[in-house]
N, C-alpha and C positions, 0 to 999 in steps of 0.2 A: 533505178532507185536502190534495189537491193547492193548494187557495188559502195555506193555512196553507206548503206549501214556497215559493210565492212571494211570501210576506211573510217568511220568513228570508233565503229568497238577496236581496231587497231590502233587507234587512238590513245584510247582508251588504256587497254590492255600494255601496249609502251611495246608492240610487239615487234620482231625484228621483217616477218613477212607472215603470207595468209599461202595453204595451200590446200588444193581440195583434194580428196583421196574416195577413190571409189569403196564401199564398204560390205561385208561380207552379211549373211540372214546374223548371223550370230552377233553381231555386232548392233543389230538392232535395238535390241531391250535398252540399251544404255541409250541417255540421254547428254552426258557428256562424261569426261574424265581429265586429270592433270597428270603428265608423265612430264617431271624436272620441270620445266621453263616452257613447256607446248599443254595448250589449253583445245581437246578437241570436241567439238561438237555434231554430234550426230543426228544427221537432219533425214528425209524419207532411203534415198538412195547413195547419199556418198555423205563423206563429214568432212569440216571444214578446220582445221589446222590452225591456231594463231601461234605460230614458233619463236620460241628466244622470249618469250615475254620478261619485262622488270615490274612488271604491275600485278602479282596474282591476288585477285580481289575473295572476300571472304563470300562463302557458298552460296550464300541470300543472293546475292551479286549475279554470280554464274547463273544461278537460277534464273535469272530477270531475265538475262542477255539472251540464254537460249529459248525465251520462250517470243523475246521478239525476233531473233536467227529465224527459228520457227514459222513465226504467222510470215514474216514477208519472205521466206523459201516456195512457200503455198500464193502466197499472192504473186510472185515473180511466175509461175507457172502457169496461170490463171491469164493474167495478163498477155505470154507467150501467145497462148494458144487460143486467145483471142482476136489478138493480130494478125495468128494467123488466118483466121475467118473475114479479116478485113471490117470490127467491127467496132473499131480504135478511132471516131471521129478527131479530125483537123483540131477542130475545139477543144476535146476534151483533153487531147495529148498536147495541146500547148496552155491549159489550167496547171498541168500537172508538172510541165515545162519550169513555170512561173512560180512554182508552191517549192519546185525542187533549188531554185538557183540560186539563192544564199546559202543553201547547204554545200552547195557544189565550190563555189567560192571560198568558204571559211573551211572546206576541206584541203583546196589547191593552196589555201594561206598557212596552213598547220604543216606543211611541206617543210615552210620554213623553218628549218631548225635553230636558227639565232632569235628566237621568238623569245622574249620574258616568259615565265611562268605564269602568271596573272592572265598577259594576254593569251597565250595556249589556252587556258581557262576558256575562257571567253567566247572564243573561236569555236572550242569545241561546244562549249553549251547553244550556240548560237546555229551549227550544226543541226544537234539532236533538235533543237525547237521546230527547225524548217523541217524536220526531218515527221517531227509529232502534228506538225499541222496537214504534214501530207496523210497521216494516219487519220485526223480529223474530217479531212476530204472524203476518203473513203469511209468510212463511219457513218457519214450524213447519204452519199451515195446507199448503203447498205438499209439504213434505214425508208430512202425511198422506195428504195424495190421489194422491201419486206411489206410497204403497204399496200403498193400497186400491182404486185406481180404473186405475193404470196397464196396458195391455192387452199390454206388449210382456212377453213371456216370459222373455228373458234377463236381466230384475232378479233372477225368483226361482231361478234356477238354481244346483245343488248344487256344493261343490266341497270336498276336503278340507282342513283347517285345526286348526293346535292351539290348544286355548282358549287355555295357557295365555301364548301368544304375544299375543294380544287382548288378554287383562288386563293385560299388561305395558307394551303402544302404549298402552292408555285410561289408565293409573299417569303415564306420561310426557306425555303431553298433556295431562291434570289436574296436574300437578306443581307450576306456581306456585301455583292454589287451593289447594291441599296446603298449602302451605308458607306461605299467607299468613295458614291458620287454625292451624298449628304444627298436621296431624294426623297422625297415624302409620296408616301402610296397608298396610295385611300380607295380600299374597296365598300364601293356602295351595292349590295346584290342580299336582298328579302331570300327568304327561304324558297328558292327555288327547287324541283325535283324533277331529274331529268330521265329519261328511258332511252339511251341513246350507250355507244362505247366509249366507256370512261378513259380508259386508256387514249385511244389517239383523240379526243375530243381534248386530254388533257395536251396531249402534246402540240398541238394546235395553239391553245394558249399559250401554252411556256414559247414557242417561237415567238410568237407575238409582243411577249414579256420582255424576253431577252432584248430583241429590237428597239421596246419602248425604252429600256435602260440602257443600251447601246447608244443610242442615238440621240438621249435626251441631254441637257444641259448642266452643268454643275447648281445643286441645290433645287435643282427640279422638281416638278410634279407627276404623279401617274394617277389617272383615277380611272379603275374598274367598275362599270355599270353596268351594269341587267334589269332588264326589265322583263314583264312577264304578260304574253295575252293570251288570248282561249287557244290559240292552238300555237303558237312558237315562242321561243325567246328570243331576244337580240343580247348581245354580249359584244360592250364599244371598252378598246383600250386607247386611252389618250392619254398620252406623253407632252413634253414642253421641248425645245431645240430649233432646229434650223429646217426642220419641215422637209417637203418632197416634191424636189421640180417639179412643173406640171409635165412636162414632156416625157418624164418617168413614170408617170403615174399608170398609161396602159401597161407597160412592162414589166414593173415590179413581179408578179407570179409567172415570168417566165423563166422553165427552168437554165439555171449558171445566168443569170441576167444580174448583174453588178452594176450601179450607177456610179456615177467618177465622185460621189461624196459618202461611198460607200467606206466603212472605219474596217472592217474585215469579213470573213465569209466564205462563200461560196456558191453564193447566191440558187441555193436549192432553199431554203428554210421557210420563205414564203412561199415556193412552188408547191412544198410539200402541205402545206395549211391551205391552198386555193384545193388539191387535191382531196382532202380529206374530207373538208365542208362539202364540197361537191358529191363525193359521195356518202355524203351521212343527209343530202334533200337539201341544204342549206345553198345559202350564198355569205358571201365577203365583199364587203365596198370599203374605200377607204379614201378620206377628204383628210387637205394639208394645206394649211398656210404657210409659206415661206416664212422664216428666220420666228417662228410664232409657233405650231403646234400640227401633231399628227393624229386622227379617230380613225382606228380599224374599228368595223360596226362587222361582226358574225349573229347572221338569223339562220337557227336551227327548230326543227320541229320539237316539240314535249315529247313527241312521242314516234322512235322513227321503227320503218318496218323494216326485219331483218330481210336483206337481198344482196347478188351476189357485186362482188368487187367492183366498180367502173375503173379502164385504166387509161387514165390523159397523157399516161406515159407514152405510150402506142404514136401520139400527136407529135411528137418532137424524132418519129422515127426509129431505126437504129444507132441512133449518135451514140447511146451512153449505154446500150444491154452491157459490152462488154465489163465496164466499171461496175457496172448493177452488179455481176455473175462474181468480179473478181475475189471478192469478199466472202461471199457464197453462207450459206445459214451452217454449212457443213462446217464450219469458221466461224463459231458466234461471238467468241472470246476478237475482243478488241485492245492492242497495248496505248498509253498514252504516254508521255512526256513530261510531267511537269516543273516548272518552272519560278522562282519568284519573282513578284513584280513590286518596286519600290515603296514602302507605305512610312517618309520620313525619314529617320534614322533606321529602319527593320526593312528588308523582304518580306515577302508575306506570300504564299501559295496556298489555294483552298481547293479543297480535294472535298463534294457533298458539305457533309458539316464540320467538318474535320479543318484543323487549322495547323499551318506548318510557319513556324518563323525563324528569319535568320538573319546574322548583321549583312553588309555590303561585301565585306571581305572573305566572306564564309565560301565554300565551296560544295554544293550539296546536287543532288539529284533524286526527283523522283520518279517509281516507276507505278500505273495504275492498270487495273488489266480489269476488267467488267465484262460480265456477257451483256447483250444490249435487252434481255429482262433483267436485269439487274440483282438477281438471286445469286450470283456465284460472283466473287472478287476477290484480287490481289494486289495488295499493297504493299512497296518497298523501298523502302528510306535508306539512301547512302549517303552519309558524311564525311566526305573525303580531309576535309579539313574546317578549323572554324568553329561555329556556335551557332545550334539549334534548339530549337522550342518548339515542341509540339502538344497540341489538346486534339483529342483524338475521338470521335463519337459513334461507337456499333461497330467499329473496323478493324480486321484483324492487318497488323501489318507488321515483315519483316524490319529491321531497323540494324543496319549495319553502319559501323567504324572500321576502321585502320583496326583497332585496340578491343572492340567488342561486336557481337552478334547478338540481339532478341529477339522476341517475339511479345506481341503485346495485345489486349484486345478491351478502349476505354479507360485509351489511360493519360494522363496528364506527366507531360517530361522533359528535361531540357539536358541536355549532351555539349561537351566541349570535346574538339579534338586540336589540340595544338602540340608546340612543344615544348612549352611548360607544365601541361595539362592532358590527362585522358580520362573523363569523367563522367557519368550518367544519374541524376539523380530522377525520384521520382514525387511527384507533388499528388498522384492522386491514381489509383488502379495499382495495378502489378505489371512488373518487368521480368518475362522469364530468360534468365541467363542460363545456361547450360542444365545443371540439373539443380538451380536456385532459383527462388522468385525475389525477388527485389519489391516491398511492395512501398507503402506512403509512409514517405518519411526518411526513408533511405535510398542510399546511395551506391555504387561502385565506382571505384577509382584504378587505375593501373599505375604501376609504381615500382621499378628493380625488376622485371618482370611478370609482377605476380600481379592478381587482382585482389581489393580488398573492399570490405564492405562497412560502413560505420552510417548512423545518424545524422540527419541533417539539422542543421543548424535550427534555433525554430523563429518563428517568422520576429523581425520587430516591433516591439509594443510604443506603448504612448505617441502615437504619430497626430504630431496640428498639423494641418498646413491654412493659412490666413495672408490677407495682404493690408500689411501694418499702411497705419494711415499716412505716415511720412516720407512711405515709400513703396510705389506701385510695384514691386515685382514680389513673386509670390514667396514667401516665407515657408520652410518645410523642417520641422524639426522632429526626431523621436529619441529614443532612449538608447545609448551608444553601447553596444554587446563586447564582451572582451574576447569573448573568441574567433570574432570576425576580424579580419587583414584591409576588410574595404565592406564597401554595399554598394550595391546593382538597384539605379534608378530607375525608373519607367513613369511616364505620363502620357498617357493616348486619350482621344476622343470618346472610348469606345470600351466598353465592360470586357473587350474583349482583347483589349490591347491592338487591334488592329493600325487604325488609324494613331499611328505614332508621331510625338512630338515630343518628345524630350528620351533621352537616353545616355547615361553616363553614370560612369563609374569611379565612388570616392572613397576619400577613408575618414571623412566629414559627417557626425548624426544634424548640423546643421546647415542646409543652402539656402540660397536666394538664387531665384532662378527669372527671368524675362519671360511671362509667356503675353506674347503684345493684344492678343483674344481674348476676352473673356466669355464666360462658358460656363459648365460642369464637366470637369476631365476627370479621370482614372489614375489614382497614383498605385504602385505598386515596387515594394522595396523589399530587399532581398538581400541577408545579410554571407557575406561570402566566407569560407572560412579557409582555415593554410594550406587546404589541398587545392584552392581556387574551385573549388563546386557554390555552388551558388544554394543558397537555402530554401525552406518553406515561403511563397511569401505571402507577405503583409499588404492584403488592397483594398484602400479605404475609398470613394467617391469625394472630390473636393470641389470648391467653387473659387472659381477666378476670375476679381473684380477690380481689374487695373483698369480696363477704360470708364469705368465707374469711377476710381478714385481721380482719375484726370477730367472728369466732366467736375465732381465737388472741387478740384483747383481753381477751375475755370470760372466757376460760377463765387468764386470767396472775391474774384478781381473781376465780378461783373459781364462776365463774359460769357453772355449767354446763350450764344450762333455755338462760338465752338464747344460747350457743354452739350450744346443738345446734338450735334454731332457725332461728341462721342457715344451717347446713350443709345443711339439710334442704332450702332455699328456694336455695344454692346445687347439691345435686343435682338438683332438680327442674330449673332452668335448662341446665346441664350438655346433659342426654340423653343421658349414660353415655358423654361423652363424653371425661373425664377422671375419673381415678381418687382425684385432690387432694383433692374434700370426702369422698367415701368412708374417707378413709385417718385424715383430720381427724376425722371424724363416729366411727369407730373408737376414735380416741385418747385423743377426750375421754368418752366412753363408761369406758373402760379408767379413767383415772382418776377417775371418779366412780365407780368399782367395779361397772358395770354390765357384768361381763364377757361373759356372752351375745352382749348387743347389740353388744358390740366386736368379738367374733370374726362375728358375721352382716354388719357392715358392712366389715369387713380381708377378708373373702372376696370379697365384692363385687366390693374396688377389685383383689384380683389375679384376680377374672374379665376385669377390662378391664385391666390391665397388670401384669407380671410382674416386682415389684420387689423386691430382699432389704430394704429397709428397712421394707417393708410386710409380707413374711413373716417378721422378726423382730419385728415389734407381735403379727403375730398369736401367733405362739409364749408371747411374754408375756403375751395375753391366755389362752391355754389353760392356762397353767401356773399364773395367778390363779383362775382355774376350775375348778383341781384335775384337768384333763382331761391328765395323765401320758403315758399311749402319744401324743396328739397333737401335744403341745408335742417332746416326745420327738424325732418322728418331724420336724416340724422344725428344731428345732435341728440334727440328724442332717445333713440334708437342707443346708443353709448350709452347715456345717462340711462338707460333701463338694465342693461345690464351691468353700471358697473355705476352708482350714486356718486360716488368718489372720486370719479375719473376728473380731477384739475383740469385739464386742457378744456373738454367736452364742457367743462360749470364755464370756465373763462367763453371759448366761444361759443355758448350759448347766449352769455349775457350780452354778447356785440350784437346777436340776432334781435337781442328785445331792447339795446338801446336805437339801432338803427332803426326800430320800428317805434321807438319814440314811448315805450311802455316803459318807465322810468323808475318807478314803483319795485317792479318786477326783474329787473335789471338789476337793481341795487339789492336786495333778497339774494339773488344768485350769485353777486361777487361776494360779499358777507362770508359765502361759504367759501368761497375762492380765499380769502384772506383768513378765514380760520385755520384752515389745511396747511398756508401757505402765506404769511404777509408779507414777504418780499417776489413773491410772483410776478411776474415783470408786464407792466402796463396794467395792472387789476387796480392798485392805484390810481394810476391819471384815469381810469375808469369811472373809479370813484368820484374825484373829482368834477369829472365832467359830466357826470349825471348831479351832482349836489349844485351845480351849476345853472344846468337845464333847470331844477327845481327851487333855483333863488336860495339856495343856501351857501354863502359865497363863503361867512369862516370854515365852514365842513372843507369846501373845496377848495383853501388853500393848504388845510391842512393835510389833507390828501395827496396834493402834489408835492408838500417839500417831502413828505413819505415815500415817492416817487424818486424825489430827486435825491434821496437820501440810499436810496437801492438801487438803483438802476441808474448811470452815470450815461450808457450809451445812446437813451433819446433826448438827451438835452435839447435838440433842437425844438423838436415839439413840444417840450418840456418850457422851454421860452418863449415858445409862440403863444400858448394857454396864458403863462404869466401875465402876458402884454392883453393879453384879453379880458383876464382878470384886472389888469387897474383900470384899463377902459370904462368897467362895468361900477371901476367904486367912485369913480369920475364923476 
């Protein structure tokens, strides 16, 4: 494995060969140096040589490279002299086999020297991944023997803690996987208080967590329960997905045991949770229905006594001491890899809480280094080419270009390196450039040489965005800047811009954009200026209500299967987030005479908001339902807080003519046609109560009133007439 890293960093580096040189005491203190075009790094006993290099990368860089040189120099020796004890299980050396051999390939591919650029790219990032997963192996390894093997007492020591404060850190550190599979996670857990070690009790959970949003299904569920009795807790995580063959089910906590519908791993992470429970007095069960749902149930004591370590490690033998050892605590510092993963039009890489984005064509690397307490860390950001974004939270990290070098700690930024452009602006914290801070609001640019610094553009104002009724795509309009050359679009799912779905860049302050969803998304606009840096931006929350306006299509030409189709596929999108297709899905309900279904969905929308236009549908729909005291009780309910409300006087008076109070009915339109004498049907109301009470001149007067306003019920309007000569018959 160690050759394989130095056929990347050669890679890398563009170097012409590698050679190693034995090194003198004196030679120690240094940790690398550059003489011309050779880059050498000095590792315990000799340094390693990259010769002829055409790549020499800025300091921050060197820095990263030699501290992973470093750890895997110590893990290659570790390893050595392991094997030589013979203590290198069959297994464990063909995991490792397995984790290495796309590295190994995309290295024998990068041979090729007639490669594109792009794909070089590729190859090589594709490399360091196999390359950081095998570091992830080890990691996970190190952490089991740090539980099962470690001799210092104060790991396992008790301390009070409430679960349900753990479940709520492990909710928020899971939060963009969360949101990147749309699941919903419902912890249910009373104030519980544990005397147990918070630490691996927590990490127990979080494997567990992880799995459940691993494996669970897009738009899924997670729900966290505790319960509490006079001497233990139980703690069940249940996830939604494709569940756990039965025939898996005794092996799951055996340790490296992978099932063939296993998505990644290394199959230690429940090993190490069957271990931990075990020794903190607990047990772990766990029930799964196929293609339906997964409960891990953990029962722990309230109260556990401190004693020493159990090691189940001991059970699987010597297969894996040596990997345990390789790592060694004398090595706490661990390097990682990171990588983007597609979110739309953006990459997206999340580093804790820290967010790094960048387009498809961008070329970026990141490096992470942690001790496994997590009190010491480094973070370093290369931009080899491209456009990045980062929001950065408590993290100190280096941030190198081709064109610049910083340091940062909290800070929001977004960098271009192309070759029309070299540019770093800042939206929020401080950027320290050599002996300048860069803080909000400004920028640096590279340009002839030199670096310069000026003000960023500021964010743009007056921004609608609405979807006109003649035409479902969303309308985005703001106020057009003169010193911008174009503007930087954005609309994501997600306050956070992660979950991306639109991105483009115009010289347009008005579009019309297609989003086929409706929803509540994130717009965020950003006016560019002549240096091509991108400005402060402007991000407003907007609602988009296209399959809303194609159900109102559908339902004007009667069409009301596929209206209620679309509302349906518009509340699902929603997440009860607005009350619009509820209210819509009601309405149309209501006049297809499905009134049940209209009052279960008008209930709905004034669970989420408290509208009179939505509790006077519903009223109408109770009163089409024959449901009297209900409809009753709001109409009531309107008319008390608002006398004047026309709708609520008109259908009250339907409530007291259908009930045949005639009197009473005729009192309450009066006001109806005070307020309002062309109010549509308050008239033939009238009418046909003057009617009911043998007043037939009142009631024909009433109706050519009718028919003198309102042209579009002529039908019924005729039908009344015919009934009226009937009567003078």
């Amino acid at each position: 494995m160690y050759k394989e890293i130095h056929k990347i960093v050669s890679e890398f580096l563009q170097c012409q060969d590698i050679k190693i040189e034995n090194t003198h005491s004196s030679s120690l203190s240094k940790a690398w140096k550059i003489e011309e075009n050779h880059i050498y790094f000095y590792l315990s006993k000799h340094a390693i040589v990259y010769r002829n290099c055409k790549h020499i990368p800025a300091k921050e860089s060197i820095k990263a490279i030699y501290k992973l040189l470093k750890y895997f120099d110590k893990t290659a020796k570790e390893i050595k002299k392991s094997t030589q004890q013979n203590f290198i299980s069959s297994a464990l050396e063909h995991e490792i086999k397995n984790i290495l051999s796309n590295s190994k390939l995309s290295v024998e591919m990068l041979k090729d020297y007639a490669l594109e650029e792009e794909d070089r790219e590729k190859l090589l990032q594709q490399a360091f991944s196999s390359l950081s997963e095998a570091v992830d192996f080890f990691e996970e390894l190190l952490l089991w023997k740090k539980f099962n093997f470690e001799k210092n007492k104060h790991l396992l020591q008790n301390e009070t803690f409430e679960l349900s404060a753990v479940l709520k850190e492990l909710k928020d550190e899971f939060i963009y996987a969360i949101r990147q599979k749309n699941l919903h996670i419902e912890i249910q857990c009373q104030n519980i208080t544990l005397l147990s070690n918070r630490i691996w009790i927590k990490r127990a959970l979080h494997n567990l967590i992880s799995n459940a949003i691993k494996y669970n299904c897009e738009n899924g569920k997670i729900i966290l329960l505790c319960k509490k009795s006079s001497k233990e807790i139980s703690i069940s995580i249940q996830n939604e997905g494709k569940g756990i063959p039965q025939k898996e089910m005794t092996k799951i906590f055996s340790v490296f045991h992978q099932s063939p519908e296993s998505l990644q791993g290394f199959g230690i992470g429940l090993a190490l949770v069957k271990s931990i429970v075990d020794t903190f007095d607990g047990n772990i069960s766990v029930q799964s229905t196929p293609n339906k749902d997964t409960l891990f149930t953990l029962k722990l004591p309230l109260i556990r006594k401190n004693k020493k370590t159990k090691h189940p490690l001991l059970r699987i033998g010597a297969a894996g001491i040596a990997l345990f050892t390789l790592a060694g605590f004398q090595y706490p510092v661990v390097p990682h890899l990171h990588f983007f993963k597609n979110q739309g039009s953006l990459s997206v890489a999340q580093i804790d809480k820290s967010i790094f984005k960048s387009d498809a064509k961008s070329n970026c690397f990141i490096w992470h280094t942690t001790t496994w307490s997590k009190d010491k860390e480094y973070l370093a950001v290369y931009l080899k080419n491209g456009f990045l974004e980062a929001d950065i939270h408590q993290q100190k990290i280096d941030f190198i270009t081709p064109s610049f070098s910083f340091k940062n700690m909290g800070t929001q930024f977004s960098a271009i390196e192309k070759k029309e452009a070299h540019n770093v602006g800042v939206y929020n914290g401080v950027l320290s450039f050599k002996k300048e801070n860069i803080g909000k609001g400004y920028a640096a640019y590279r340009k002839n040489g030199a670096t310069h610094t000026l003000p960023l553009l500021s964010p743009p104002q007056q921004i609608h965005a609405y979807n006109p009724t003649k035409n479902t795509n969303l309308e985005i309009t703001f106020e057009k800047m003169e010193e911008a050359i174009a503007y930087r679009i954005e609309i994501a799912r997600d306050e956070h811009f992660i979950q991306n779905v639109t991105l483009k860049t115009t010289t347009l302050s008005h579009l019309s954009l297609a989003i086929p969803q409706d929803g509540i998304y994130y717009l965020k606009i950003q006016a560019i200026d002549s240096n091509h840096i991108p400005g402060l931006p402007a991000k407003v929350t907007i609602r988009n209500i296209t399959q809303v306006l194609k159900a109102q299509k559908a339902r004007e030409v009667k069409n009301y299967n596929k209206a209620i189709t679309y509302l349906k596929e518009s509340i699902k999108n929603f997440h009860y987030a607005s009350d619009l297709p509820y209210v819509e899905l009601g309405w149309t309900y209501y006049l297809s005479s499905h009134y049940e279904h209209a009052i279960e969905s008008l209930k709905k929308a004034l669970e989420i908001e408290q509208k009179e236009d939505t509790l006077l549908k519903l009223g109408l729909a109770y009163l089409q339902a024959e449901k009297t005291v209900e409809s009753n009780k709001v109409f009531l309910e309107l008319l008390k807080k608002n006398p004047y409300n026309i709708d609520a006087l008109w259908a009250y008076s339907r409530l007291k003519i259908d009930a045949k109070k005639y009197p009473e009915a005729k009192e309450i339109l009066l006001k109806v046609l005070q307020i309002n004498p062309q109010y549509p049907l308050a008239n033939y109301d009238m009418a046909e109560i003057n009617f009911n009470l043998n007043n037939i001149q009142e009631a024909k007067k009433y109706l050519e009133l009718e028919k003198k306003y309102n042209t579009q019920n002529n039908n019924l309007i005729q039908t009344f007439e015919n009934k009226l000569k009937q009567e003078e018959q």
